[in-house]
PyMOL commands that place a pseudoatom at each C-alpha (Angstrom):
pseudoatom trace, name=CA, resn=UNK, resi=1, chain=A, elem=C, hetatm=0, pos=[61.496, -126.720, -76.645]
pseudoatom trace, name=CA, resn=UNK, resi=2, chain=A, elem=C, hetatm=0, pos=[60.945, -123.134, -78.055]
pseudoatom trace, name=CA, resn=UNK, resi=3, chain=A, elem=C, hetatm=0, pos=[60.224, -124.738, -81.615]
pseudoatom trace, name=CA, resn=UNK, resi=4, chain=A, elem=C, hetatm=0, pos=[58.045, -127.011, -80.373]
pseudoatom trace, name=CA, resn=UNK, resi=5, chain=A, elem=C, hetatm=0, pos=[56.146, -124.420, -78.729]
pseudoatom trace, name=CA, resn=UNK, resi=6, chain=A, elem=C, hetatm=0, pos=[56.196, -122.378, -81.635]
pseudoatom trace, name=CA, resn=UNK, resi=7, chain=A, elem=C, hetatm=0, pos=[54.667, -125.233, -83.625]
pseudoatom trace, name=CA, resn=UNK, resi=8, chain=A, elem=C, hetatm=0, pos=[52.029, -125.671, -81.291]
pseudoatom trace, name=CA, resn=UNK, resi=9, chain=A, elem=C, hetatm=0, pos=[50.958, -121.958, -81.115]
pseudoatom trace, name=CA, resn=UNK, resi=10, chain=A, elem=C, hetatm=0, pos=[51.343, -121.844, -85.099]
pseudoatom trace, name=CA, resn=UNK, resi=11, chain=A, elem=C, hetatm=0, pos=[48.226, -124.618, -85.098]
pseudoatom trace, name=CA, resn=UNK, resi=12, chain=A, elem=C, hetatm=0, pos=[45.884, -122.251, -82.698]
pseudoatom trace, name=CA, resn=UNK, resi=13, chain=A, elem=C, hetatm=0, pos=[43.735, -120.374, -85.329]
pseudoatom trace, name=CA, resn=UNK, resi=14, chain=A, elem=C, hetatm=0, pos=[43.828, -116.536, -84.650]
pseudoatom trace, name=CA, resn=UNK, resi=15, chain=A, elem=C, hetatm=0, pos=[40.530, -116.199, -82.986]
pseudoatom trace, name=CA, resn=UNK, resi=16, chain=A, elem=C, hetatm=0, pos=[41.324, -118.492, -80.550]
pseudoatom trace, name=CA, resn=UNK, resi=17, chain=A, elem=C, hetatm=0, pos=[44.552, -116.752, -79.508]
pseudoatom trace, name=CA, resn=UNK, resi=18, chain=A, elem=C, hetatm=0, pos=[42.956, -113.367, -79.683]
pseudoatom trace, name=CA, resn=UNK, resi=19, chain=A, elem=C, hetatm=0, pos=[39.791, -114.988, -77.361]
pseudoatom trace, name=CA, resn=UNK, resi=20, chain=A, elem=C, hetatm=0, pos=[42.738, -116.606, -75.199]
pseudoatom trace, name=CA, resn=UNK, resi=21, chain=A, elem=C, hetatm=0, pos=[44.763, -112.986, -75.116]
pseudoatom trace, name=CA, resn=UNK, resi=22, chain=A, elem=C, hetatm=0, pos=[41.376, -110.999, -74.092]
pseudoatom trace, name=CA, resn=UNK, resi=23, chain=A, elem=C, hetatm=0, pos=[40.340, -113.250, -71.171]
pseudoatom trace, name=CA, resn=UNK, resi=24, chain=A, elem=C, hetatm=0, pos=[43.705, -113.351, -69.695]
pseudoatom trace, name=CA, resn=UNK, resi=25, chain=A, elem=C, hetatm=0, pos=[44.401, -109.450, -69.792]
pseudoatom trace, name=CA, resn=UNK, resi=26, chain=A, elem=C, hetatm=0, pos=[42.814, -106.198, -67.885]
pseudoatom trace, name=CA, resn=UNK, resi=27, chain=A, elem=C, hetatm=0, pos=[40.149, -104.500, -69.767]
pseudoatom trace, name=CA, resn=UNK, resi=28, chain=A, elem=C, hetatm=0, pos=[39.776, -100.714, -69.196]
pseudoatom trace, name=CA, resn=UNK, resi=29, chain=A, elem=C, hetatm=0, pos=[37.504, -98.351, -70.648]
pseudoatom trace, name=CA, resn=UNK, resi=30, chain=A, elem=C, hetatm=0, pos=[39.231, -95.812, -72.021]
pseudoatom trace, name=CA, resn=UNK, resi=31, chain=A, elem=C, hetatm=0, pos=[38.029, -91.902, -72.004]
pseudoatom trace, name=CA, resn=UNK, resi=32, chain=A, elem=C, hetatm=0, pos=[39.216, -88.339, -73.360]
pseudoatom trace, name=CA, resn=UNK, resi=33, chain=A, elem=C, hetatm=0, pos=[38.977, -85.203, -71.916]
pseudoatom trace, name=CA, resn=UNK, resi=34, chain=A, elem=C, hetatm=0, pos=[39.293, -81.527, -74.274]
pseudoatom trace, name=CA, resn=UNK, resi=35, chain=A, elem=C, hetatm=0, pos=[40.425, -78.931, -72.047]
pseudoatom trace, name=CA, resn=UNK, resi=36, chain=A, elem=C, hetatm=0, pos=[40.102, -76.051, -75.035]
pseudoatom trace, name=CA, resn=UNK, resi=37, chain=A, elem=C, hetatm=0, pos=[41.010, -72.636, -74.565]
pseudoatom trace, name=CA, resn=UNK, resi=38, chain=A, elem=C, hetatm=0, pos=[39.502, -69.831, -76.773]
pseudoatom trace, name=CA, resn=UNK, resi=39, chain=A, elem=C, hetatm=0, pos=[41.138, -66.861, -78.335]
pseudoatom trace, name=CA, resn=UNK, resi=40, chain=A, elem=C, hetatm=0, pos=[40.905, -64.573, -74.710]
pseudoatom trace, name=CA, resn=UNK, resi=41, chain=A, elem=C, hetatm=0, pos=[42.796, -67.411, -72.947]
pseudoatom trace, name=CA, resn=UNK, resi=42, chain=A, elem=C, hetatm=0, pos=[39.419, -68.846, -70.931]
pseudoatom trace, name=CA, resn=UNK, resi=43, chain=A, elem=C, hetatm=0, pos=[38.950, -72.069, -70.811]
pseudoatom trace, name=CA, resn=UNK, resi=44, chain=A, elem=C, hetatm=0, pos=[35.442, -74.390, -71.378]
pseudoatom trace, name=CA, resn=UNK, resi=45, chain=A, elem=C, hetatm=0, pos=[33.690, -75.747, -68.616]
pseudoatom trace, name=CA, resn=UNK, resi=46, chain=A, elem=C, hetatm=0, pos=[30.157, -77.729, -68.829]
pseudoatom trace, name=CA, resn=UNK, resi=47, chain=A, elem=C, hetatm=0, pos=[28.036, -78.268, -66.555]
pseudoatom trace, name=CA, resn=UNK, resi=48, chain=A, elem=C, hetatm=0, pos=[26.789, -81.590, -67.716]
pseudoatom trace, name=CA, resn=UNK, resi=49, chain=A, elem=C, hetatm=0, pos=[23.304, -83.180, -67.139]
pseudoatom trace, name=CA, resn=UNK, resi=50, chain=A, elem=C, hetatm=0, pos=[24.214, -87.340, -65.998]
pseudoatom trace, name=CA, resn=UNK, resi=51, chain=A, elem=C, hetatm=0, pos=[27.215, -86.839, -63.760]
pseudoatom trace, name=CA, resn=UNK, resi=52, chain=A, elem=C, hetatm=0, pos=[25.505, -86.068, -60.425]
pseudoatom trace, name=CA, resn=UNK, resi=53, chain=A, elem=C, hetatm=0, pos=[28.012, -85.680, -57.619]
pseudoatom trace, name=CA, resn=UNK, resi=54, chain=A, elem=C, hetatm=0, pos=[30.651, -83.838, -59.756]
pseudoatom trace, name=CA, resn=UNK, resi=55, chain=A, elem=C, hetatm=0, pos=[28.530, -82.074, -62.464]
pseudoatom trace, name=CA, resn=UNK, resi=56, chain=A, elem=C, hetatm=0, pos=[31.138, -79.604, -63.470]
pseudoatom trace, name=CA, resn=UNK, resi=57, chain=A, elem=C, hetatm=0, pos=[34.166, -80.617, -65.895]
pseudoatom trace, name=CA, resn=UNK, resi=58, chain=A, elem=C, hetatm=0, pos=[35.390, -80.495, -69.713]
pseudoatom trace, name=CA, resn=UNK, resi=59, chain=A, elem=C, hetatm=0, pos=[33.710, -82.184, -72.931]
pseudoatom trace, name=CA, resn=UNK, resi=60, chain=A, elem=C, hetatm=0, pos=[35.005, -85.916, -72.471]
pseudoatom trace, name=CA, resn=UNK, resi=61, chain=A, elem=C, hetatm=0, pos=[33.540, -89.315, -73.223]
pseudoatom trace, name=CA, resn=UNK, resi=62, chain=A, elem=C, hetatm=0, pos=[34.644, -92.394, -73.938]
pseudoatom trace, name=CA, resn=UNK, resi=63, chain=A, elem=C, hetatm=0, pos=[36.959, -93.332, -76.589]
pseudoatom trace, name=CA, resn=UNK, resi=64, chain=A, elem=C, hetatm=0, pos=[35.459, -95.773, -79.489]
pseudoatom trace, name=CA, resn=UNK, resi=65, chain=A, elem=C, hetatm=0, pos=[37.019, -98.884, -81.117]
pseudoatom trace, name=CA, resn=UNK, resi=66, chain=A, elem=C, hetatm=0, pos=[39.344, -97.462, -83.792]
pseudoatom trace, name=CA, resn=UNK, resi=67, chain=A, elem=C, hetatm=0, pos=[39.778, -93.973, -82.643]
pseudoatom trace, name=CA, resn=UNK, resi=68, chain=A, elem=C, hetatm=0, pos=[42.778, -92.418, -80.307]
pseudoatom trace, name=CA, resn=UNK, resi=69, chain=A, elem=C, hetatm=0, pos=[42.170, -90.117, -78.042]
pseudoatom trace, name=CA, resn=UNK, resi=70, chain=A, elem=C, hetatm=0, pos=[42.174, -86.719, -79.727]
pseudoatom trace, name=CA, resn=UNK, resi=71, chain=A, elem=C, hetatm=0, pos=[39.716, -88.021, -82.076]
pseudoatom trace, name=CA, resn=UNK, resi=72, chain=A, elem=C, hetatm=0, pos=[37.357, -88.952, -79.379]
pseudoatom trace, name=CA, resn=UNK, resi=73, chain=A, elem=C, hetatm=0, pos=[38.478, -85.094, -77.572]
pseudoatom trace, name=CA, resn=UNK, resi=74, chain=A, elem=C, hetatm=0, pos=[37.402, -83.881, -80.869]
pseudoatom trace, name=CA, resn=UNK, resi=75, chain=A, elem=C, hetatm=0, pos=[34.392, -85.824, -81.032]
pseudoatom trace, name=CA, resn=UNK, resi=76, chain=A, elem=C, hetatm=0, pos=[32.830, -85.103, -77.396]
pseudoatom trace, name=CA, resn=UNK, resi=77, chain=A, elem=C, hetatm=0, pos=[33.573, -81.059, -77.750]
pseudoatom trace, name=CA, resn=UNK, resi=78, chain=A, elem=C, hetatm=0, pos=[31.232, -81.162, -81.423]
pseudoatom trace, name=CA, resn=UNK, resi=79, chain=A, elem=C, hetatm=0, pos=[28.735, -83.741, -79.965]
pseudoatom trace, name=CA, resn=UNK, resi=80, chain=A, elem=C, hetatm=0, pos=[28.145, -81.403, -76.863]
pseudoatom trace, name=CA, resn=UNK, resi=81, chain=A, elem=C, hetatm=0, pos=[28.552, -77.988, -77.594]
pseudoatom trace, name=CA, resn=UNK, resi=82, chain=A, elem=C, hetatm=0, pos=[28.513, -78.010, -81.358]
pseudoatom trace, name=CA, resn=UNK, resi=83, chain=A, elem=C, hetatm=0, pos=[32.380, -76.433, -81.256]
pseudoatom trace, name=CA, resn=UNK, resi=84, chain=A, elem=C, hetatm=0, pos=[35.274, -77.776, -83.308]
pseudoatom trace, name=CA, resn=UNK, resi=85, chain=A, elem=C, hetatm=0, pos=[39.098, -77.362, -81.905]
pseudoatom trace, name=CA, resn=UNK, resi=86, chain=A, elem=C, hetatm=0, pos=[42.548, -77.508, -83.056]
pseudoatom trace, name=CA, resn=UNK, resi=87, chain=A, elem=C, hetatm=0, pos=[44.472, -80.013, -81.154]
pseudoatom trace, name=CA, resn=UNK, resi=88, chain=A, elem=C, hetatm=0, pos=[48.016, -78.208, -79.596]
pseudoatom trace, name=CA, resn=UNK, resi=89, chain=A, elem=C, hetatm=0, pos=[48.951, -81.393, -77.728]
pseudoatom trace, name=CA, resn=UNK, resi=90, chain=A, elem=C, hetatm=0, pos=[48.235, -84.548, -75.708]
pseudoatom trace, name=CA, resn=UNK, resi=91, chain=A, elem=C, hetatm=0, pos=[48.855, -85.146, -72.294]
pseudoatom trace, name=CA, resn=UNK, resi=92, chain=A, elem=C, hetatm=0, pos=[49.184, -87.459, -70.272]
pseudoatom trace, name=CA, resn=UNK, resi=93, chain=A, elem=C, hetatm=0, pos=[47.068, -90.947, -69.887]
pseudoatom trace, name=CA, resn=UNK, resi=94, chain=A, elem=C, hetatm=0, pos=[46.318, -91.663, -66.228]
pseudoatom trace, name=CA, resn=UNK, resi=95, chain=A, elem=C, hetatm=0, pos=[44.071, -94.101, -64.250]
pseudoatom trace, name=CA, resn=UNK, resi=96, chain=A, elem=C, hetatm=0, pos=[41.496, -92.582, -62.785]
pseudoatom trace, name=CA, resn=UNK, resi=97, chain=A, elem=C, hetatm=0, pos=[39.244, -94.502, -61.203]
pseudoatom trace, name=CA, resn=UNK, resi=98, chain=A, elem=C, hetatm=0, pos=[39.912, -99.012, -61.639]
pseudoatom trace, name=CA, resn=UNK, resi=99, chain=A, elem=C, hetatm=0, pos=[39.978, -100.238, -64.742]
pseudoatom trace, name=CA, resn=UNK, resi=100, chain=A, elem=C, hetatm=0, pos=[39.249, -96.338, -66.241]
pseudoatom trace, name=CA, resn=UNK, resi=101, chain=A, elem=C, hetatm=0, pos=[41.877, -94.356, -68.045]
pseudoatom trace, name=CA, resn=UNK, resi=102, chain=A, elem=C, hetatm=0, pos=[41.691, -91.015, -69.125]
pseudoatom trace, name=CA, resn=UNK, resi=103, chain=A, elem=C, hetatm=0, pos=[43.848, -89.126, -71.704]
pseudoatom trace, name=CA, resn=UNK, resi=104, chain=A, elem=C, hetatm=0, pos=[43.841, -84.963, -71.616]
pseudoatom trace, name=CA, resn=UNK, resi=105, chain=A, elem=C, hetatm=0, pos=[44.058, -83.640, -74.910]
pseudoatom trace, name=CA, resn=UNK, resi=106, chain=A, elem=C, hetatm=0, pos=[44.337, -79.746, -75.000]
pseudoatom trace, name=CA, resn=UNK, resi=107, chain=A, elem=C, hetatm=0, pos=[42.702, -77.671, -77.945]
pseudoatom trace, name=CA, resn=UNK, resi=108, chain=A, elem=C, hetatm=0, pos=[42.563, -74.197, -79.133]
pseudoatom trace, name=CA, resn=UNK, resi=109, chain=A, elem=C, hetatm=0, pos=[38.705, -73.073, -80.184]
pseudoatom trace, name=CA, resn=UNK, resi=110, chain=A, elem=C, hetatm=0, pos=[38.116, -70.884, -82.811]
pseudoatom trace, name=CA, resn=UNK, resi=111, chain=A, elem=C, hetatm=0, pos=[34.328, -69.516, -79.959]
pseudoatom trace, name=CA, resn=UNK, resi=112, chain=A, elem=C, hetatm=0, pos=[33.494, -66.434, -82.704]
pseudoatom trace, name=CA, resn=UNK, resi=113, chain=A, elem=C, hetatm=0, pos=[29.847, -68.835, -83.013]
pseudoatom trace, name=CA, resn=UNK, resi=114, chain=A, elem=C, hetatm=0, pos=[27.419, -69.727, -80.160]
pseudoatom trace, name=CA, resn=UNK, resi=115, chain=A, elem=C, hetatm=0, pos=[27.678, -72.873, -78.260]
pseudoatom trace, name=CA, resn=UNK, resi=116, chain=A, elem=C, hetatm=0, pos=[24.998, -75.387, -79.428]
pseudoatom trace, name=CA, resn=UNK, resi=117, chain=A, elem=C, hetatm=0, pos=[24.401, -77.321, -75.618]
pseudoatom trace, name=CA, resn=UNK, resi=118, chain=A, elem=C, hetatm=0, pos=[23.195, -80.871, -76.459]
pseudoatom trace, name=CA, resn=UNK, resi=119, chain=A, elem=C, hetatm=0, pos=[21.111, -83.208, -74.403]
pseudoatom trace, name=CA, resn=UNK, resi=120, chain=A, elem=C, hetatm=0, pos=[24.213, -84.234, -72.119]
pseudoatom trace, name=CA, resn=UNK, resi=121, chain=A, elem=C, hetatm=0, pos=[24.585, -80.454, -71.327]
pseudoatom trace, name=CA, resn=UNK, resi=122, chain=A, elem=C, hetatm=0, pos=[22.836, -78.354, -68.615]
pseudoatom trace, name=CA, resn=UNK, resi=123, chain=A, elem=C, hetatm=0, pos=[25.257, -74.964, -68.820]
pseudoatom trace, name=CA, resn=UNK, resi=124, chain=A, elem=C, hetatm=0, pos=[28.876, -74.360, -71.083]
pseudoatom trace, name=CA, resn=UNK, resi=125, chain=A, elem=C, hetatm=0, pos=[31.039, -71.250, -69.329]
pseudoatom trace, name=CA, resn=UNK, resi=126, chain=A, elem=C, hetatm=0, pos=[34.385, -70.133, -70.457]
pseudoatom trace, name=CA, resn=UNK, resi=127, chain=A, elem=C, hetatm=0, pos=[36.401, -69.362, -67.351]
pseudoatom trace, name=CA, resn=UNK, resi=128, chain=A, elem=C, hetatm=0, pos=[38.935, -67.230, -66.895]
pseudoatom trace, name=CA, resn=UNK, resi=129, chain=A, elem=C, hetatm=0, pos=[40.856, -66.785, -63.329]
pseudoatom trace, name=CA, resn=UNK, resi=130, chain=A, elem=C, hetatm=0, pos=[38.545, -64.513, -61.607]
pseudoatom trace, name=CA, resn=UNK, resi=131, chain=A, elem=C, hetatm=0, pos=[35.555, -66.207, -63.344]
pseudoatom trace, name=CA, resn=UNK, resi=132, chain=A, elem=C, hetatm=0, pos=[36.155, -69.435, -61.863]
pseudoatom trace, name=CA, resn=UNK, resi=133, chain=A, elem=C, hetatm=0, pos=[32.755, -69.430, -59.940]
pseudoatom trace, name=CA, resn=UNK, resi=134, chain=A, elem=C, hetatm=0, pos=[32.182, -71.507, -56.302]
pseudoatom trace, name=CA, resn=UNK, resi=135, chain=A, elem=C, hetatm=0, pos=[29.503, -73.366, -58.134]
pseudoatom trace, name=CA, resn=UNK, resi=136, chain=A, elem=C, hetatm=0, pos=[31.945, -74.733, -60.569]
pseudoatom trace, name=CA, resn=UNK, resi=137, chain=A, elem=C, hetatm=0, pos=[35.104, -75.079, -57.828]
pseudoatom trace, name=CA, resn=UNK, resi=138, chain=A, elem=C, hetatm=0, pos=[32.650, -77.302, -56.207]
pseudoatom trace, name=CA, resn=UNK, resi=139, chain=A, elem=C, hetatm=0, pos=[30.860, -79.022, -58.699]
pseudoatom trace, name=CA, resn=UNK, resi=140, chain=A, elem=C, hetatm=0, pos=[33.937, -80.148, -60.259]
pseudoatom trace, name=CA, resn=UNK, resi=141, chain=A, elem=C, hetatm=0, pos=[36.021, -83.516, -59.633]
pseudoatom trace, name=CA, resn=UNK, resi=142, chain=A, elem=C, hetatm=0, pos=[39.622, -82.183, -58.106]
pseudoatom trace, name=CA, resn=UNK, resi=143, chain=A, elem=C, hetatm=0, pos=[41.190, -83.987, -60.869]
pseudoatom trace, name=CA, resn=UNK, resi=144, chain=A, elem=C, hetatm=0, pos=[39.260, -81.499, -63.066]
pseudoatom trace, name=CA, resn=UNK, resi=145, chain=A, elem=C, hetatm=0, pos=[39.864, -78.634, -61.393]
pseudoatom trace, name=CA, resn=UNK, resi=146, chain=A, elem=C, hetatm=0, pos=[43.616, -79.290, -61.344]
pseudoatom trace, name=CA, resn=UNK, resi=147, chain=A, elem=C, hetatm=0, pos=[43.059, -79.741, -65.231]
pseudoatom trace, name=CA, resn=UNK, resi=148, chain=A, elem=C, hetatm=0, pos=[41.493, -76.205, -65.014]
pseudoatom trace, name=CA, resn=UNK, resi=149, chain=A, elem=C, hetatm=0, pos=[44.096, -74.132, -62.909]
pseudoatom trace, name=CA, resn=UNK, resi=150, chain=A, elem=C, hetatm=0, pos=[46.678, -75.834, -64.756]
pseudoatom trace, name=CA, resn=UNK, resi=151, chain=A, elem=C, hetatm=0, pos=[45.122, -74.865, -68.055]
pseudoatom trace, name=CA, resn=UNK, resi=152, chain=A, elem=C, hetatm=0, pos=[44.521, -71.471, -66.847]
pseudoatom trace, name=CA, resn=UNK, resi=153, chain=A, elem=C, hetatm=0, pos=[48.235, -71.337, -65.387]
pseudoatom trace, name=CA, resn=UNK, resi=154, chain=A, elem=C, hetatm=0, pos=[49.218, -71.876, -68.846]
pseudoatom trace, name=CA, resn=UNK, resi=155, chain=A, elem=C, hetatm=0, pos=[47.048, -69.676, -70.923]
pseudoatom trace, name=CA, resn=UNK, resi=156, chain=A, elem=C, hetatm=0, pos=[47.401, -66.756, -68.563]
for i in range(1, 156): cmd.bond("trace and resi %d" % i, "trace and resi %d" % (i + 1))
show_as sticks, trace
zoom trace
């Protein structure tokens, strides 16, 4: 019976079995998040311009076909602030909301230039423990802020 079956699935051309595999799994979208610390151990924060009931969090986007996730981190931090990052390690991939996952990749940023705020960006901070304004503790998802006390935990 299994060589039959074999056979049989040997026949299907590819792009039917890939068209087959896609409508019978979960899709997800897929997103990164840079939590990046700077040389005085603070940590960047956004305040960013399209999320409206949580605008306070880290660079993050989603991540595009081909790339993993600290390629995407990398990507988000230089498309909205202009900064680049040096990747110290990648945590963990969680679901977030249904059918999105998120991956936290943590990066050290070499902030000696100014932060270049694009379109998606109202306000960039670095925060440091007893810098971490109300507006941000509020404006930010509690997922995010866990990100953030964790990261500061860490650095401090």
């Amino acid at each position: 019976m299994k060589r039959l079956l074999s056979g049989l699935f040997r026949l299907v051309p590819s792009s039917v079995l890939r068209l087959g595999l896609f409508l019978a799994n979960a899709k997800f979208n897929h997103g990164a998040v840079a939590v990046v610390s700077n040389n005085e151990g603070q940590v960047l924060v956004l305040r960013h311009v399209y999320r409206k009931s949580y605008p306070w969090g880290f660079p993050s986007g989603f991540v595009n076909a081909g790339e993993n996730a600290s390629t995407a981190a990398l990507r988000e931090l230089k498309e909205e602030t202009g900064l680049e990052a040096m990747i110290i390690h990648v945590g963990a991939t969680t679901l977030v909301a249904p059918r999105h996952l998120e991956t936290v990749v943590y990066g050290h940023a070499n902030a000696a230039g100014p932060i270049q705020q694009s379109h998606e960006i109202f306000e960039a901070r670095w925060v440091t423990p007893d810098q971490v304004a109300d507006d941000i503790v509020q404006g930010m998802h509690p997922d995010q802020f866990a990100l953030l006390t964790a990261a500061i935990d860490t650095e401090g």
